[in-house]
Structures are given as structure tokens and as C-alpha cells.
N, CA, C and O of each residue as an XYZ file, in Angstrom:
624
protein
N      10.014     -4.576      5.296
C       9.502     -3.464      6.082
C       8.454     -2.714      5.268
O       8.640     -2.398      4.093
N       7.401     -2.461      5.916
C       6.201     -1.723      5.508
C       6.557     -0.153      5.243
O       7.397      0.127      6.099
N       6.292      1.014      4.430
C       6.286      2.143      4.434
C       6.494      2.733      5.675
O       7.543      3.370      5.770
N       5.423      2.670      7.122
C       5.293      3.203      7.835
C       6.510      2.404      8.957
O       7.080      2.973      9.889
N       6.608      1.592      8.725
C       7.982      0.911      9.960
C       9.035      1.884      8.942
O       9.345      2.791      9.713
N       9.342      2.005      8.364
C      10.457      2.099      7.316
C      10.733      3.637      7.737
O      11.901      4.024      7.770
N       9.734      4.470      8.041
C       9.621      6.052      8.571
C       9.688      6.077     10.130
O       9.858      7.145     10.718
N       9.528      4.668     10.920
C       9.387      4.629     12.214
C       8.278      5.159     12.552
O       8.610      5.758     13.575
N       6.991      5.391     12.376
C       5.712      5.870     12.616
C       4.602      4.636     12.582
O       4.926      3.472     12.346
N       2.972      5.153     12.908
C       2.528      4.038     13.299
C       1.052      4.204     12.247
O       0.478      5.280     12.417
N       0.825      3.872     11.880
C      -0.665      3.346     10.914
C      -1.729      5.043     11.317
O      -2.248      5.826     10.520
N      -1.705      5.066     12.714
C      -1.928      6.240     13.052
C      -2.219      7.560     13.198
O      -3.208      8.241     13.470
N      -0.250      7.842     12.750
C       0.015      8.733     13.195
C      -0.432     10.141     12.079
O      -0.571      9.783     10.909
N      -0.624     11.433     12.308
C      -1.262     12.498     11.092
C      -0.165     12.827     10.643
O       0.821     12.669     11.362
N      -0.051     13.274      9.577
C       0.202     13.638      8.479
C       1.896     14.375      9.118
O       3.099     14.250      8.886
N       1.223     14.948      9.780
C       2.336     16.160     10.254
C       3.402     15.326     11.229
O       4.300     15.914     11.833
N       3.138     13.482     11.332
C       4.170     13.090     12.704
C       5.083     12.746     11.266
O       6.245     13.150     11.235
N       4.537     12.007     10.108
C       5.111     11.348      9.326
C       5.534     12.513      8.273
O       6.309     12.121      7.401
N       5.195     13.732      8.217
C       6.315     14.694      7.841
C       7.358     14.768      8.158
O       8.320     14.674      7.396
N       7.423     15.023      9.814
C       8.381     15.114     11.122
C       9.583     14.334     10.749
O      10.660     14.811     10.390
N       9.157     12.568     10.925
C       9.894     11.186     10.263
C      11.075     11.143      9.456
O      12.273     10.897      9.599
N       9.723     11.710      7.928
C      10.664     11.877      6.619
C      11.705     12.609      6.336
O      12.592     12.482      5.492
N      11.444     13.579      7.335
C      12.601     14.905      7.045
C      13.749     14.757      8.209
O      14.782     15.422      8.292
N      13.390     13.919      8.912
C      14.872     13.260      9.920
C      15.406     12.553      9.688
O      16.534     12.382     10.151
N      14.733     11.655      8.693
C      15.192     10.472      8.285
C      16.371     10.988      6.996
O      17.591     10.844      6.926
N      15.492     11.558      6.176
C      16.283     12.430      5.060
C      17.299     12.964      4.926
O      18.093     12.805      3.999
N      17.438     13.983      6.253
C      18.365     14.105      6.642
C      19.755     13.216      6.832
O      20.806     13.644      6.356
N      19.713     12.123      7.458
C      20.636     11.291      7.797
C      21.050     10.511      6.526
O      22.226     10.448      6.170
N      20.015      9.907      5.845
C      19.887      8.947      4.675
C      20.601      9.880      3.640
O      21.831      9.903      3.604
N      19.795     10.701      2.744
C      19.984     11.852      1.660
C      21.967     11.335      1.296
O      22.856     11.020      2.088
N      21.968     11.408      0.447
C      23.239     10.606     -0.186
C      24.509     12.373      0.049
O      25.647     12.372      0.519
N      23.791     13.477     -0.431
C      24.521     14.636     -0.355
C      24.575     14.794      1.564
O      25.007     15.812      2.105
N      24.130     13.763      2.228
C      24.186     14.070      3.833
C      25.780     13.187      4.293
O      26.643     13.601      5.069
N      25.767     11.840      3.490
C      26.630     10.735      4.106
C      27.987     10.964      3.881
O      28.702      9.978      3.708
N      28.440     12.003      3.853
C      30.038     12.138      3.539
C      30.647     13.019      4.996
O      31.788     13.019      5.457
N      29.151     13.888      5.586
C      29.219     14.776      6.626
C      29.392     13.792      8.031
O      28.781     12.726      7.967
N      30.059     14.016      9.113
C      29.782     13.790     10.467
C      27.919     13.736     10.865
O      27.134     14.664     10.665
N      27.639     12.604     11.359
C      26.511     12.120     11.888
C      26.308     12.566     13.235
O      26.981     12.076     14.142
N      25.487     13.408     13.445
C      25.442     14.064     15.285
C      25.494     12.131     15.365
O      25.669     11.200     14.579
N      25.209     12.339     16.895
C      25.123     11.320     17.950
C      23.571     10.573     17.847
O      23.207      9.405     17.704
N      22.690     12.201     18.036
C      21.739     11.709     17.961
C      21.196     11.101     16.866
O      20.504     10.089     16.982
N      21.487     11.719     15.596
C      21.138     10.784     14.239
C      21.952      9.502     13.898
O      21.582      8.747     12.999
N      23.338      9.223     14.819
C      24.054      8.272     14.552
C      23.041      7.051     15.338
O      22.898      6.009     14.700
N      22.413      7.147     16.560
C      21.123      6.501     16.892
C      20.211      5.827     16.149
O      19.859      4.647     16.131
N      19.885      6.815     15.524
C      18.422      6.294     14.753
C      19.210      6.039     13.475
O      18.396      5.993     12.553
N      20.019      5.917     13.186
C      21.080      4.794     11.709
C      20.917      3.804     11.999
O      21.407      3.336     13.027
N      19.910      2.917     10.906
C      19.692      1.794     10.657
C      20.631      1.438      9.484
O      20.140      1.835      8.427
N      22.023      0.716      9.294
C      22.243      0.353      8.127
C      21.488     -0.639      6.933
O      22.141     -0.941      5.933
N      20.137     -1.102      7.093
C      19.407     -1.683      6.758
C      18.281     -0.863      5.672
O      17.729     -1.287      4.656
N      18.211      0.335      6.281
C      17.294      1.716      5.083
C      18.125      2.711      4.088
O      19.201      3.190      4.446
N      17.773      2.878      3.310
C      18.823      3.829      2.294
C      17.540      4.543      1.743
O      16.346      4.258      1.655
N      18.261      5.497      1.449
C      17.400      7.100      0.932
C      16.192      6.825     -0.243
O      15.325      7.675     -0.440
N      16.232      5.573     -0.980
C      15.110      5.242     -2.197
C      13.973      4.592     -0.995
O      12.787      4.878     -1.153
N      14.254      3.985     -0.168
C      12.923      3.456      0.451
C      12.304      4.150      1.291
O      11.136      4.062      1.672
N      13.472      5.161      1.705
C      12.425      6.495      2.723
C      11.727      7.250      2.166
O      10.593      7.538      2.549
N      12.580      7.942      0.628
C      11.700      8.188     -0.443
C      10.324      7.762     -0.700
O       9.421      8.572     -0.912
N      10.181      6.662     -0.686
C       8.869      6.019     -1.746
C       8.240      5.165     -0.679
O       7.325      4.360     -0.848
N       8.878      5.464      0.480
C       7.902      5.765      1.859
C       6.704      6.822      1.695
O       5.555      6.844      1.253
N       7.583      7.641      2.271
C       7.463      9.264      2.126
C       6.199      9.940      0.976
O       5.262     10.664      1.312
N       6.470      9.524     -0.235
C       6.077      9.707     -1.653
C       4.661      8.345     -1.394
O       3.640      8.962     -1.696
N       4.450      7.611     -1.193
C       3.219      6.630     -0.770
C       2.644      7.298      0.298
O       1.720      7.982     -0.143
N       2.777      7.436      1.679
C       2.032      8.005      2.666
C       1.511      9.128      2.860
O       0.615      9.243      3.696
N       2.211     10.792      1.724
C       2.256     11.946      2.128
C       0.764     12.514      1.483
O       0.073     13.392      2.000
N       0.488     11.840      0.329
C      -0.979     11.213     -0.863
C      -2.073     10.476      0.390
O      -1.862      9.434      1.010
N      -3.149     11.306      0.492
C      -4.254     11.096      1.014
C      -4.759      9.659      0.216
O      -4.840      8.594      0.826
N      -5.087      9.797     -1.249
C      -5.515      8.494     -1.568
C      -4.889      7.595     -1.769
O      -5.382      6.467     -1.767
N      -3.444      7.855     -2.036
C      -2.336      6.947     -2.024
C      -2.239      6.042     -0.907
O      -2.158      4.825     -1.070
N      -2.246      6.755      0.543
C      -2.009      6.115      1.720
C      -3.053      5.499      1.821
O      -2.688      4.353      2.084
N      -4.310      5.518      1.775
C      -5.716      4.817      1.600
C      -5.468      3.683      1.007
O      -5.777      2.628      1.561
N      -4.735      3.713     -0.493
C      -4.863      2.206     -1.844
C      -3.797      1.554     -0.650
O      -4.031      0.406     -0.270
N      -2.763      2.214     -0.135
C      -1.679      1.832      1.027
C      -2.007      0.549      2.266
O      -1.562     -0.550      2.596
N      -2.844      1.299      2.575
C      -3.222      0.792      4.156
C      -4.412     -0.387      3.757
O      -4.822     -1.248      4.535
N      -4.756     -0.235      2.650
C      -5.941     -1.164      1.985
C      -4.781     -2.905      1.871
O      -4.836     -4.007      2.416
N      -3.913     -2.276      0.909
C      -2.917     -3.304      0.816
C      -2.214     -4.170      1.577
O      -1.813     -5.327      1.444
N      -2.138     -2.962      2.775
C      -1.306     -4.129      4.117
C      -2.417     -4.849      4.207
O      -2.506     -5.939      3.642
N      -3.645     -4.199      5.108
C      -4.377     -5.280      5.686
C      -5.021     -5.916      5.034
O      -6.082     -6.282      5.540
N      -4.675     -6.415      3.430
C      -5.137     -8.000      2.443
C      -3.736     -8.671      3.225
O      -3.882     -9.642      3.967
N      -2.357     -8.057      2.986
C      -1.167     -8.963      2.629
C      -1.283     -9.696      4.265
O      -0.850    -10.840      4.399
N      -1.855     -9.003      5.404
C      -1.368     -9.178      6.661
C      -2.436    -10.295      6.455
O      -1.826    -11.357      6.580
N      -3.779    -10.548      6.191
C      -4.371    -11.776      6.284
C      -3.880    -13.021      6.003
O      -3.391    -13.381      4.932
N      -4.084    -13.922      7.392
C      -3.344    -14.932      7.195
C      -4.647    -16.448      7.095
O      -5.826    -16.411      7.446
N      -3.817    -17.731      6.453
C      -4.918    -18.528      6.632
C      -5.615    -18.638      8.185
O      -6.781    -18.727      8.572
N      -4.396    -18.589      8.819
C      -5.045    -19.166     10.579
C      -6.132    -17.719     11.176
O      -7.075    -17.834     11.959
N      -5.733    -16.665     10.649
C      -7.294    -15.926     10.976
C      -8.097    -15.340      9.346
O      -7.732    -14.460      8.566
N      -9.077    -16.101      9.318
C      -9.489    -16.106      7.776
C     -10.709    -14.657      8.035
O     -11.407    -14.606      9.048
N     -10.753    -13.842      7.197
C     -11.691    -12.788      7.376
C     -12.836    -13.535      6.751
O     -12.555    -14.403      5.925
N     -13.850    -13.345      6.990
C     -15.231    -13.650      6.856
C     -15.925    -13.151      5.263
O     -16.650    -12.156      5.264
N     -15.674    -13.857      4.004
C     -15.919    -13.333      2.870
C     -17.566    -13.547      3.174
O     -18.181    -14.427      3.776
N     -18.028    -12.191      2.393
C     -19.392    -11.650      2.340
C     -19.758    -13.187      1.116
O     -20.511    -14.131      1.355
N     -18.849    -12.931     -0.269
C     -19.711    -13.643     -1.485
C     -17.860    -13.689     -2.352
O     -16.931    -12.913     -2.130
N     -17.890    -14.873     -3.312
C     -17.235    -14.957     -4.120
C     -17.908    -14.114     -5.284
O     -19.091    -13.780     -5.209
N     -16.715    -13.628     -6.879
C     -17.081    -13.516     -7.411
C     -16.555    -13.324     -8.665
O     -15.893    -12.301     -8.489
N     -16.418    -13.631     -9.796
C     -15.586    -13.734    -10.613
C     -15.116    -12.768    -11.303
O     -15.702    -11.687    -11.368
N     -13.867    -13.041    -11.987
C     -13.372    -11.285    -12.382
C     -13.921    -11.216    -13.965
O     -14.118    -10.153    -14.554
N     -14.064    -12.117    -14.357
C     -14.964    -11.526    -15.475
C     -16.475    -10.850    -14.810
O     -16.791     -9.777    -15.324
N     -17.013    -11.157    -14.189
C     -18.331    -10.046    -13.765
C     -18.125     -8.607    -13.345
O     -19.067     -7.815    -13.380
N     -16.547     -8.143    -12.828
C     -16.353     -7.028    -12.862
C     -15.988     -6.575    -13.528
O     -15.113     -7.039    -14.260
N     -16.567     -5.202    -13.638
C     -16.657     -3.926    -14.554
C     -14.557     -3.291    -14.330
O     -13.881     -2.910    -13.374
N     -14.323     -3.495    -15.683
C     -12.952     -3.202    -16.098
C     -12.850     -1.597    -16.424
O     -13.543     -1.056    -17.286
N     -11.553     -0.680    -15.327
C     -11.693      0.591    -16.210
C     -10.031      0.538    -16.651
O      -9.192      0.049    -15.894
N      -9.741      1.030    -17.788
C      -8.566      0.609    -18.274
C      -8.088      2.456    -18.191
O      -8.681      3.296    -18.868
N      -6.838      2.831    -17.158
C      -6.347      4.032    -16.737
C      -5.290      4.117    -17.839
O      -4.692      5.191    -17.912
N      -4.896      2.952    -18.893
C      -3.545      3.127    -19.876
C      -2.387      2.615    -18.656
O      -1.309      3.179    -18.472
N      -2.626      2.043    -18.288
C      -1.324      1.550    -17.160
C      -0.743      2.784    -16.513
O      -1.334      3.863    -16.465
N       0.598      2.519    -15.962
C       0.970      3.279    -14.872
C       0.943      4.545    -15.590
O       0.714      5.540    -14.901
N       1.095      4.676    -16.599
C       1.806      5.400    -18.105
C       0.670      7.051    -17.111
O       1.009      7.953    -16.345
N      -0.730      6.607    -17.776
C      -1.602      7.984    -17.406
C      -2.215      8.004    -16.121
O      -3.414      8.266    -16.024
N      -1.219      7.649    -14.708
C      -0.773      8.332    -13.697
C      -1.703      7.441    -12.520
O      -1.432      7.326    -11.324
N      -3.052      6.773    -13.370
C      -3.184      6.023    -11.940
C      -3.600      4.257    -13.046
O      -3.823      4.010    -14.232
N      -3.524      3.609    -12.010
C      -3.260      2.218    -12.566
C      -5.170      1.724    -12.905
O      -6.295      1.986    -12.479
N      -4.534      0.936    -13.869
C      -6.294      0.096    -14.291
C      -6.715     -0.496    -13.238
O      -5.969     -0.781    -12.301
N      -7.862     -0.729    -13.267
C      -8.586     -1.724    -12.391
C      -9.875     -2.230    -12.418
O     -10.767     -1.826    -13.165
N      -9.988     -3.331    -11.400
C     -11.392     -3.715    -11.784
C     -12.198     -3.277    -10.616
O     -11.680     -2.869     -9.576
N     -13.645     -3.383    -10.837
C     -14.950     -2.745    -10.005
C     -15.687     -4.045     -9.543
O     -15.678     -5.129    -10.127
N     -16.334     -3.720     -8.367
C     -17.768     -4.381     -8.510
C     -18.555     -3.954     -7.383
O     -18.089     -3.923     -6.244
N     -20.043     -3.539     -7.743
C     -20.995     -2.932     -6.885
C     -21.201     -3.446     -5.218
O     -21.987     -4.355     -4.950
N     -20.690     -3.000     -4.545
C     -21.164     -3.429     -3.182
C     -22.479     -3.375     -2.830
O     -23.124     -2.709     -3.639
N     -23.289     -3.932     -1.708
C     -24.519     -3.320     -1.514
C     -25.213     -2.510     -0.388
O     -26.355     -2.347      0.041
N     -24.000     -2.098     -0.135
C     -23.543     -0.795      1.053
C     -24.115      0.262     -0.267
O     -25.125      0.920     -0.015
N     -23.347      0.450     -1.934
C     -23.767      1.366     -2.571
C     -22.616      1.983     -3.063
O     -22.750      2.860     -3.917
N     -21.320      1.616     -2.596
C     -19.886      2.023     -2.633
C     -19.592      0.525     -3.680
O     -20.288     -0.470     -3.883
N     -18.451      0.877     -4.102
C     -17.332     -0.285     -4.827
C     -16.400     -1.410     -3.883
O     -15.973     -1.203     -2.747
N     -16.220     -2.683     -4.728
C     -15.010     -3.224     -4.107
C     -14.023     -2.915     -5.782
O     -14.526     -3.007     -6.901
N     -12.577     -2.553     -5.481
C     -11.554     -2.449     -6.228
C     -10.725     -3.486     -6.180
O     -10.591     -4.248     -5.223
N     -10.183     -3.526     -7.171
C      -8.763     -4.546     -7.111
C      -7.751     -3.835     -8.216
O      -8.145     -3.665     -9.370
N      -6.857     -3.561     -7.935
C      -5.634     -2.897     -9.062
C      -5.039     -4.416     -9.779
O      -4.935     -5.515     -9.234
N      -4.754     -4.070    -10.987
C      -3.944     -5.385    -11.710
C      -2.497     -5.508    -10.877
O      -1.761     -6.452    -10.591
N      -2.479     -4.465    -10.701
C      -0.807     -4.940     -9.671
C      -0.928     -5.958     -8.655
O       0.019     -6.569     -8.160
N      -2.747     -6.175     -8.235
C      -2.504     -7.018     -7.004
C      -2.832     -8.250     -6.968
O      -2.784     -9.108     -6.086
N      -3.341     -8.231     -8.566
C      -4.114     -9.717     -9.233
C      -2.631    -10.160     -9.592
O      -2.435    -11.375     -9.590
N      -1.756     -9.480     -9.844
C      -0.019     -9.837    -10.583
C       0.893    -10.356     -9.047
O       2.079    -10.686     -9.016
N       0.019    -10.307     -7.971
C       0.539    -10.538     -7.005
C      -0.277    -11.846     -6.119
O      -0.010    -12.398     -5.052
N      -0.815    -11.935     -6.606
C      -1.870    -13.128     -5.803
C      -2.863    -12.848     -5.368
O      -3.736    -13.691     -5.162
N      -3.048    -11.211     -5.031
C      -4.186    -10.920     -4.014
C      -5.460    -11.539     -4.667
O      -5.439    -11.528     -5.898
N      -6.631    -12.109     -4.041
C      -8.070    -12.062     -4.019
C      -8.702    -11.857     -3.340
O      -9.868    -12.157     -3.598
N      -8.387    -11.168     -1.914
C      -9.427    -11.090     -0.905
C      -9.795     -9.101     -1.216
O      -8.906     -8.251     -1.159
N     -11.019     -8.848     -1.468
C     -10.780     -7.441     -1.350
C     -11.999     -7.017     -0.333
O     -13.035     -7.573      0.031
N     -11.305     -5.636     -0.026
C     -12.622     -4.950      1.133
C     -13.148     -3.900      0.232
O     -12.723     -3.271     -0.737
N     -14.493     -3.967      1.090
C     -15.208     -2.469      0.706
C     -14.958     -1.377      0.786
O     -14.562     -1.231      1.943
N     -14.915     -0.133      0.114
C     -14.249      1.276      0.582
C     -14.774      1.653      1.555
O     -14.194      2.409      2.334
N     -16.323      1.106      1.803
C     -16.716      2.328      3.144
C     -17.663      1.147      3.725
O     -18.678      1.516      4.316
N     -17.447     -0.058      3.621
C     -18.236     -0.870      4.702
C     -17.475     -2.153      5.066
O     -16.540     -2.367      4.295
N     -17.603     -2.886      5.854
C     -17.145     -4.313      6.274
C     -16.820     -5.845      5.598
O     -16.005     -6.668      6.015
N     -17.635     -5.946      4.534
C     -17.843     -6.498      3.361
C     -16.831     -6.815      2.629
O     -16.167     -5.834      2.295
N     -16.451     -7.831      2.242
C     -15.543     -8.724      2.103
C     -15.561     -9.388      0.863
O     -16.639     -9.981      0.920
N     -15.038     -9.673     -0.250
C     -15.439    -10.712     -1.222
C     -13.843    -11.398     -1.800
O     -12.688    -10.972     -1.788
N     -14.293    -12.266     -2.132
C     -13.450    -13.143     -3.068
C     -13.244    -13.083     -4.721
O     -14.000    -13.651     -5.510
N     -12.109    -12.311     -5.093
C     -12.356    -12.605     -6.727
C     -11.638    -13.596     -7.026
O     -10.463    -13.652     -6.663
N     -12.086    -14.328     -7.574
C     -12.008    -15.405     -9.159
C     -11.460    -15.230    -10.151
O     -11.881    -14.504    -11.051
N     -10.132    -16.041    -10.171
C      -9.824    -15.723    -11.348
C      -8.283    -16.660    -11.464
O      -7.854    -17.319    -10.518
N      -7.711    -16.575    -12.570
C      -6.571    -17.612    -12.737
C      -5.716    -16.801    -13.370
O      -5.972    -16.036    -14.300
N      -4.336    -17.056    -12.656
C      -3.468    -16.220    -12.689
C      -2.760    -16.257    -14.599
O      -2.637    -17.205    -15.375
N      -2.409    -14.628    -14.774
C      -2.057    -15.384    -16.537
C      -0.890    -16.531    -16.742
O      -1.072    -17.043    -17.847
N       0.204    -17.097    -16.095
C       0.865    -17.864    -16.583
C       0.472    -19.453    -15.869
O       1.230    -20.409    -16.034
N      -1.102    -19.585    -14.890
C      -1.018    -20.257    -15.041
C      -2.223    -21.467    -15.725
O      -2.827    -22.485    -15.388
N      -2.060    -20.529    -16.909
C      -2.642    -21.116    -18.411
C      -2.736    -22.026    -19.108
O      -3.305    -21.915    -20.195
């Protein structure tokens, strides 16, 4: 389950539906809640399938303007499938992009690599997603598409 299924909300919805969500959800989930009688109506929306760390770090991912951005960037690489292939602009290798090293998760936002679009904006890639397979990345503010290059470290 995605962040936003996980809150029951939709790609959508503002800020203030997926406040709404978190704090109903919280309610029910919240570990100091589960010892109490469950109204009816929250006994409803009990999924035994969600527990209070994933509504959390739901919640804590979506509530972050740029967070939900690196977010919603991420689904729609993972949701690309071979049978609908997005239209890469240009391959390009990850040694040609410009490396900024943030000190890992440690000093609060993660390293990553760059490379100049010609919209005038960046394409990004976080090492978390090169540690994951990703290579397809989009442009921040245009249509543009590329392929990075590169070989995964273990398979060396």
C-alpha cells in the first residue's frame, strides 16, 4: 500500500483532507487508543492490515510539501510498467551527473545526483532509488524523461 491508500485519500486530495485522514486514522490505530471500546463507526474503517508506524510515516511523508513532491515523483517511476513504456527524451550516464553529497540521511536530506534539463530545471535521482533499481527519471517542471546508466554496486 502506497502512503496515500494507507490514509484512504487520493493523489489529489489538499492538505487539509489528508490532515482530516491522519487524525481518524490515529485515533483508532494510536497504540494508547487500542485497549478502549472502538465506536461502530471507527470499528468500520478498522483495517487489521494498518498499524499506527505506517499511518505515521504516511502522515510524516505527505504532510512535507517537498517531501510529498520526492513522494508522488516516486510512485509514478515505480507505477511504470514495461507494457506502457514512457517515452525517454535521451539516455545518460551516471557518471556525467553532477554528484551533491548531503552526508547521507545523517544531515537531514539524502545525496543525490543532477543533470541539466533543457527546459533549464534539473533531472534528480536520490541514491535510495539507484539502491532500488530505479532509472527512469522525470523532469521537475517539464515532460522530459531520461534514462540513467549505470550498474548496480553488487553487480560488480
Amino acid at each position: 500500500m502506497n502512503c496515500y491508500q494507507i490514509l484512504g485519500v487520493s493523489r489529489e486530495s489538499p492538505l487539509e483532507d489528508i490532515k482530516r485522514a491522519y487524525k481518524r486514522l490515529a485515533l483508532i490505530y494510536h497504540p494508547d487508543k487500542q485497549d478502549q471500546q472502538v465506536s461502530s463507526e471507527n470499528n468500520a474503517l478498522h483495517n487489521p492490515r494498518l498499524t499506527y508506524p505506517q499511518i505515521q510515516q504516511a502522515w510524516s511523508t505527505l504532510r512535507d510539501t517537498e517531501s510529498r513532491k520526492r513522494y508522488d515523483k516516486l510512485l509514478f517511476q515505480k507505477e511504470l510498467t514495461p507494457e506502457v513504456p514512457l517515452p525517454v527524451s535521451s539516455e545518460v550516464d551516471l557518471d556525467d551527473m553532477s554528484f551533491v553529497d548531503n552526508g547521507g540521511s545523517e544531515g537531514g536530506s539524502e545525496s543525490y545526483f543532477w543533470y541539466p534539463c533543457r527546459c533549464g530545471d534539473r533531472f534528480i535521482i536520490h541514491e535510495s532509488q539507484l539502491d532500488q533499481g530505479l532509472d527512469i527519471v522525470c523532469c521537475s517542471s517539464c515532460s522530459f524523461v531520461i534514462r540513467v546508466l549505470y550498474q548496480k554496486a553488487n553487480e560488480e
